[in-house]
Structures are given as C-alpha cells and as structure tokens.
C-alpha positions as CSV (number, residue, x, y, z in Angstrom):
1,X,100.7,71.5,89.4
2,X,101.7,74.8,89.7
3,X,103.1,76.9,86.2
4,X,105.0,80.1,86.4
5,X,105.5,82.8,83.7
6,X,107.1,86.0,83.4
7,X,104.9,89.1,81.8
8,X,105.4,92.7,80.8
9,X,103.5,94.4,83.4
10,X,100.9,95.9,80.7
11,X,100.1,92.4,79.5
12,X,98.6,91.6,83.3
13,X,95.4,92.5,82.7
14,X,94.8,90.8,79.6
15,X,96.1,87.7,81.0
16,X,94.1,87.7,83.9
17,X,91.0,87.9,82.4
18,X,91.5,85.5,79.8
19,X,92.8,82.9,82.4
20,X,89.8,84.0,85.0
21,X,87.2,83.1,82.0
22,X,88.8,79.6,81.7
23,X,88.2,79.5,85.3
24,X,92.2,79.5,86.4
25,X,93.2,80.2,89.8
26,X,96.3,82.4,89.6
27,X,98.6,85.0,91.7
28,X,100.6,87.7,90.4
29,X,103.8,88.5,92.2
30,X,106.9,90.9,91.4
31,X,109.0,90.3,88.5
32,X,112.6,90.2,87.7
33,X,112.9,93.4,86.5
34,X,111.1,96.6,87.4
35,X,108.5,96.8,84.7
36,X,107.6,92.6,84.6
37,X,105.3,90.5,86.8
38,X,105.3,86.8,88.0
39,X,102.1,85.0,87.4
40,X,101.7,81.4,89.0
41,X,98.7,79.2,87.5
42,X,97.5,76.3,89.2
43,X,97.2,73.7,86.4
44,X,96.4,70.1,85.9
45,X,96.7,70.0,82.5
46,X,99.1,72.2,80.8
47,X,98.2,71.6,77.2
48,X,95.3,73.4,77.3
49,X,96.9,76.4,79.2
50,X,99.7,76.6,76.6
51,X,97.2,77.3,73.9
52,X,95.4,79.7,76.1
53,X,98.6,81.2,77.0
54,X,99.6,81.5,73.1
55,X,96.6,83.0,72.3
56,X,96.7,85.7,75.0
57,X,100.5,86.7,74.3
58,X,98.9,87.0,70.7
59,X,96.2,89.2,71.6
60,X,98.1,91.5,73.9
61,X,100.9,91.6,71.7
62,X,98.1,93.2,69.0
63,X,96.9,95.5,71.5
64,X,98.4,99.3,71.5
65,X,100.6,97.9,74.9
66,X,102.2,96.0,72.3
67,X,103.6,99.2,70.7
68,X,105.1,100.8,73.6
C-alpha cells in the first residue's frame, strides 16, 4: 500500500531519515504549493507509520525549522 503526505519542504530531511531508519521505502515529489513536498511511503501496515509519522511532525515541529 502506498501512503501520501504533504510536508513543508524544511521538514524533508527529518522525515527521511526517520522513515529510512525504520527501513521505509519512500519518494519525494513536488508539492502543491511552492514551498511543500509530496512524500509517498510504501506501507503495509499503517499503524505503525502513523506513530512514526506523529513523532517526526513532533520533532521537526521542535526544531528551529519550526520557527520560521
């Protein structure tokens, strides 16, 4: 299964390596609006990603890319 989700282009990094440590295969394309990205995760079960999702949106959210 394939999940999409929508970033701010400064939280890319951070999500790619949290999701390449938990060993998710992933491609980031253009996003809706100049400053966002697409990411696609391959996924075969989502609860799991949700947390790790959560937890990533937390930690780049603390981050100073979260004060811009």
């Amino acid at each position: 299964m394939r999940i999409g989700i929508c970033l701010d282009s400064w939280k890319v990094p951070i999500f790619e390596e949290a999701l390449t440590e938990a060993g998710y295969e992933f491609k980031v394309t253009e996003g809706i609006t100049h400053d966002t990205k697409f990411m696609q995760i391959e996924v075969e079960d989502v609860p799991p990603l949700e947390i790790l999702i959560l937890e990533t949106n937390a930690l780049a959210s603390s981050t100073l890319g979260g004060a811009a």
